[in-house]
mmCIF file of the C-alpha atoms, coordinates in Angstrom:
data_MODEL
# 
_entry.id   MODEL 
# 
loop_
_atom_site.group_PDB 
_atom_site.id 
_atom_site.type_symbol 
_atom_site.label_atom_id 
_atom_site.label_alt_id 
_atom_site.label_comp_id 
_atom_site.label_asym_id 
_atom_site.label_entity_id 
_atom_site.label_seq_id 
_atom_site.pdbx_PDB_ins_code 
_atom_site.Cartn_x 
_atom_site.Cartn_y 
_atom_site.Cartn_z 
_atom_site.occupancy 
_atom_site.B_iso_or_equiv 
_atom_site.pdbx_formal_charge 
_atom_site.auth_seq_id 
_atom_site.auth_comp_id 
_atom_site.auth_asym_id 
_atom_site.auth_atom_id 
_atom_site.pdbx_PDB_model_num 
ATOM 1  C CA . UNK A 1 1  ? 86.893  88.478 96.102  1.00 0.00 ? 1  UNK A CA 1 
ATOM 2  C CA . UNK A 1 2  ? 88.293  85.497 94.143  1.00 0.00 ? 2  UNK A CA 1 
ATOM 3  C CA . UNK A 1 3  ? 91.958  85.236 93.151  1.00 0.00 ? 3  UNK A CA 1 
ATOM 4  C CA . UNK A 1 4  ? 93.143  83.205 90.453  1.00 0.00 ? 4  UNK A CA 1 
ATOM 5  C CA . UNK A 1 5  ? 96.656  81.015 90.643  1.00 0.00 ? 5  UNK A CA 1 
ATOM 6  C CA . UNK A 1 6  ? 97.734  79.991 86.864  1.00 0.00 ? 6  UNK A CA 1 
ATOM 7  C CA . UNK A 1 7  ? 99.823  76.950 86.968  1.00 0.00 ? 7  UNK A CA 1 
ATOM 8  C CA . UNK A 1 8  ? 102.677 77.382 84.658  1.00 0.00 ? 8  UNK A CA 1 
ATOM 9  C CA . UNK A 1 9  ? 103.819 74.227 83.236  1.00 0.00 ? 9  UNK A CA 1 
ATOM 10 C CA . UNK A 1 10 ? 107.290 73.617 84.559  1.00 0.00 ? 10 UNK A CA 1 
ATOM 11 C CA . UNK A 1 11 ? 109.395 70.890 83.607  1.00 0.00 ? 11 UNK A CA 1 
ATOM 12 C CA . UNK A 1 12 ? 106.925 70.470 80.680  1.00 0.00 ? 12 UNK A CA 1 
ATOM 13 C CA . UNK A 1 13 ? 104.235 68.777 83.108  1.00 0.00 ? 13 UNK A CA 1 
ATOM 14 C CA . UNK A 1 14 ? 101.194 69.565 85.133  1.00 0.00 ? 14 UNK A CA 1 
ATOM 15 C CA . UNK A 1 15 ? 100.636 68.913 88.955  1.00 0.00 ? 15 UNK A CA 1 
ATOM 16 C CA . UNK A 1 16 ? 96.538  68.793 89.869  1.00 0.00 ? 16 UNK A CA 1 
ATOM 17 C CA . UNK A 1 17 ? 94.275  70.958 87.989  1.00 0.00 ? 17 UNK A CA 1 
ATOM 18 C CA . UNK A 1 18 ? 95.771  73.608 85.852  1.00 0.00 ? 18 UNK A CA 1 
ATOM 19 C CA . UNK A 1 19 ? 93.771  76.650 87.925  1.00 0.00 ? 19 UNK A CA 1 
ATOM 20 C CA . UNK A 1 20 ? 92.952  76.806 91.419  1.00 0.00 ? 20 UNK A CA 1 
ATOM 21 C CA . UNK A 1 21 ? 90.218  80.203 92.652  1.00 0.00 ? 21 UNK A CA 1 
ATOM 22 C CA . UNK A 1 22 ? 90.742  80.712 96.144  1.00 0.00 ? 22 UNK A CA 1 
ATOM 23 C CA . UNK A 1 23 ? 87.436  83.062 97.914  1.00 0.00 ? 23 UNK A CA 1 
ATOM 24 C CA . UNK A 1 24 ? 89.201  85.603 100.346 1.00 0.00 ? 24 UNK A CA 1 
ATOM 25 C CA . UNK A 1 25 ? 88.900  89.080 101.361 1.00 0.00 ? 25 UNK A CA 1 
ATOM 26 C CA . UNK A 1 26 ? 92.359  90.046 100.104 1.00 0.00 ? 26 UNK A CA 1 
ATOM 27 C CA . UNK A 1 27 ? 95.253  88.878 97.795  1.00 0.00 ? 27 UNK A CA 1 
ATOM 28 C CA . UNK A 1 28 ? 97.900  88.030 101.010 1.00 0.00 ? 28 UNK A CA 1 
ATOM 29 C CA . UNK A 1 29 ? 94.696  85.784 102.386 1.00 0.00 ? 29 UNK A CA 1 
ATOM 30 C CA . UNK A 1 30 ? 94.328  84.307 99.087  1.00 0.00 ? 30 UNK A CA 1 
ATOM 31 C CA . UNK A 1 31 ? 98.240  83.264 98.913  1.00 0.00 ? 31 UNK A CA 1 
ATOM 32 C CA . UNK A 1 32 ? 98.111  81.810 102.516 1.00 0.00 ? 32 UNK A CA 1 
ATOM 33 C CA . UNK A 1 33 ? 95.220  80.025 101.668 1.00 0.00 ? 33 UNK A CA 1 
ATOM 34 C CA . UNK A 1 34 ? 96.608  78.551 98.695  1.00 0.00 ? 34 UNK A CA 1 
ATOM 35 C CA . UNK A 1 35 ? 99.587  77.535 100.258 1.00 0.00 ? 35 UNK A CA 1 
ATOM 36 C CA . UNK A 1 36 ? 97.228  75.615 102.736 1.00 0.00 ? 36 UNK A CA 1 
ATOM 37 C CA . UNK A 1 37 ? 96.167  73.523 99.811  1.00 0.00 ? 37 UNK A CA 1 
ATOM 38 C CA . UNK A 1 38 ? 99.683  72.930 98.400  1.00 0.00 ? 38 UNK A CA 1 
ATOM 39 C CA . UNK A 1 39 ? 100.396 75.437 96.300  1.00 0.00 ? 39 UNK A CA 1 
ATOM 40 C CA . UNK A 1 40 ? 104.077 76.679 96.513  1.00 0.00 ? 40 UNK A CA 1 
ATOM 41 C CA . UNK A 1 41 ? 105.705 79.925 95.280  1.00 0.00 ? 41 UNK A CA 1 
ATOM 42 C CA . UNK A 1 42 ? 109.406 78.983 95.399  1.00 0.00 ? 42 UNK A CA 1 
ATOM 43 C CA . UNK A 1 43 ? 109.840 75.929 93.027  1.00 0.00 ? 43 UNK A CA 1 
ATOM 44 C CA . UNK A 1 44 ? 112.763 76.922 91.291  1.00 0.00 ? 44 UNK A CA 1 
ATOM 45 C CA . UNK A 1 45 ? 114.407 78.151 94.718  1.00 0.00 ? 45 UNK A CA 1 
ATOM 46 C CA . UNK A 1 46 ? 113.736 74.179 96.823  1.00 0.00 ? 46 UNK A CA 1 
ATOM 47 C CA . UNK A 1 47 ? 114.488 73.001 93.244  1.00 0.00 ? 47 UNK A CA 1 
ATOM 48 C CA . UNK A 1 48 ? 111.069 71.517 92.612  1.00 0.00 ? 48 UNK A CA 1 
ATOM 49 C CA . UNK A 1 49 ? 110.586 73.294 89.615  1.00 0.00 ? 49 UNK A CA 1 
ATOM 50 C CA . UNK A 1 50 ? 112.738 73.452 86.348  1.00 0.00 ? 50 UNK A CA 1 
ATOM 51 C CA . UNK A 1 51 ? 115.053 76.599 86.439  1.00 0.00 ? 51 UNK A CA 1 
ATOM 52 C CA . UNK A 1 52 ? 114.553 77.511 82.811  1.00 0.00 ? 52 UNK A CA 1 
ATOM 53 C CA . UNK A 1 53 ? 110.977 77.278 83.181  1.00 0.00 ? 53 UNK A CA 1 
ATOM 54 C CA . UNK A 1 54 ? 110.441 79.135 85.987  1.00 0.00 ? 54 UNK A CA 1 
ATOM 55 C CA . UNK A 1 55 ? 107.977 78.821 89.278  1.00 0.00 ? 55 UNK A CA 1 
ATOM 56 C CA . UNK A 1 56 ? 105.273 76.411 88.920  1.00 0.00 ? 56 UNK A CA 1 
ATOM 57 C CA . UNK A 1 57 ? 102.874 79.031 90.849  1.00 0.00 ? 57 UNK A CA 1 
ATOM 58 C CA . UNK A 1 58 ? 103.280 83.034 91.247  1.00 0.00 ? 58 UNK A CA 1 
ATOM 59 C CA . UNK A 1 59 ? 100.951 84.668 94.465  1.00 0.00 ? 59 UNK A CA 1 
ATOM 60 C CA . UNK A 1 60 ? 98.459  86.825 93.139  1.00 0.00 ? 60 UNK A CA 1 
ATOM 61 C CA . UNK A 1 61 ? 98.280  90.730 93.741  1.00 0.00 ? 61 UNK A CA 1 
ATOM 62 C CA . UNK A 1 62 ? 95.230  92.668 95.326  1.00 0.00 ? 62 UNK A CA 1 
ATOM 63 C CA . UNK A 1 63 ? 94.454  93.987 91.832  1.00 0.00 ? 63 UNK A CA 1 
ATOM 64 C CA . UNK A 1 64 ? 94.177  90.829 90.651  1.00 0.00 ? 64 UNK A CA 1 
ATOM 65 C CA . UNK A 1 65 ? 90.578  89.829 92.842  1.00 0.00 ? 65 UNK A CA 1 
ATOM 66 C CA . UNK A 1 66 ? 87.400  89.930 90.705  1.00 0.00 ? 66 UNK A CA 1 
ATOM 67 C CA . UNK A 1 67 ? 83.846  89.663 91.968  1.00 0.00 ? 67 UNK A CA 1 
ATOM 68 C CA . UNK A 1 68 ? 83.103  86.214 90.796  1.00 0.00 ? 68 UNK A CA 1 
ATOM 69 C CA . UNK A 1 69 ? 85.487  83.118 89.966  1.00 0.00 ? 69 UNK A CA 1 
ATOM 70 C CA . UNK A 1 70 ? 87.049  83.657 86.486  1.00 0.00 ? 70 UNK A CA 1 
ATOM 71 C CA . UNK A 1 71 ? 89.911  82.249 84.164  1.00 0.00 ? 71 UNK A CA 1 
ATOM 72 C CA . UNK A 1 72 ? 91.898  85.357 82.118  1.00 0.00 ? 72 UNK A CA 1 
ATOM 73 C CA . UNK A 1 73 ? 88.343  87.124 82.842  1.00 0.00 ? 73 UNK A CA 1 
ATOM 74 C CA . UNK A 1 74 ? 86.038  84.161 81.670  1.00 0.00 ? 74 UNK A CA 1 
ATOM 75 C CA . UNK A 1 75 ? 83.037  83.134 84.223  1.00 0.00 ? 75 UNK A CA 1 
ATOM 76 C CA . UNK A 1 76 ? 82.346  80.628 81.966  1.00 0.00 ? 76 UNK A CA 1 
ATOM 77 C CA . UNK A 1 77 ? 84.810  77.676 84.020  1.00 0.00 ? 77 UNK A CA 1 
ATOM 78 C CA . UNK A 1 78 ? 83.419  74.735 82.228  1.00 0.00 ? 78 UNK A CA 1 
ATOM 79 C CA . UNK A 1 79 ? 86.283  74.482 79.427  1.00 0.00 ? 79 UNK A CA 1 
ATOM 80 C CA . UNK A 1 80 ? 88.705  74.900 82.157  1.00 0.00 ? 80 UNK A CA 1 
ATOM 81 C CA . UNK A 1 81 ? 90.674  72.351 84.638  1.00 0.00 ? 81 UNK A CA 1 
ATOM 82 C CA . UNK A 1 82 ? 90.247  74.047 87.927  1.00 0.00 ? 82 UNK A CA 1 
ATOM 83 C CA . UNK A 1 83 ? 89.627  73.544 91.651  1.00 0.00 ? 83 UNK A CA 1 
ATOM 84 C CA . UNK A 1 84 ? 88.035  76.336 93.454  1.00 0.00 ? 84 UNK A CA 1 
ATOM 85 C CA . UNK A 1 85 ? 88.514  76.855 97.376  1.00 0.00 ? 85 UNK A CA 1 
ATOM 86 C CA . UNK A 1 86 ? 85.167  78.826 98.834  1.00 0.00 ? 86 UNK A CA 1 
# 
């Protein structure tokens, strides 16, 4: 399955690629994985992140995995600023 981490734009910037797809055979995999590569779910909390704006990155949920890589449901990545972890 691939899992898809949204960046949201705390602080009113971007850090790396807007997306990242991470390939793994469930959602808890996927957010270990992730976090491997530097992605962080508790911004706000080590004060990384703005507090109004929220978490930079959320962990995805198990129904969340789709059979190919996609962006809100698109397979079409080639508009998209991504990195994808196979």
């Amino acid at each position: 399955m691939y899992y898809t981490f949204s960046q949201n734009n705390s602080g009113g910037s971007w850090i790396g690629p807007q997306y990242v797809i991470v390939k793994a055979d469930s959602a808890s995999e996927a957010n270990e994985i992730a976090e491997n590569y530097g992605i962080y779910f508790d911004g706000v909390k080590q004060e990384i992140d703005c507090e109004c704006c929220g978490d930079r990155w959320c962990q995805v949920w198990e129904d969340e995995g789709t059979e190919e890589p996609t962006i809100f449901g698109d397979s079409n990545l080639a508009d998209y600023d991504y990195e994808l972890y196979e």
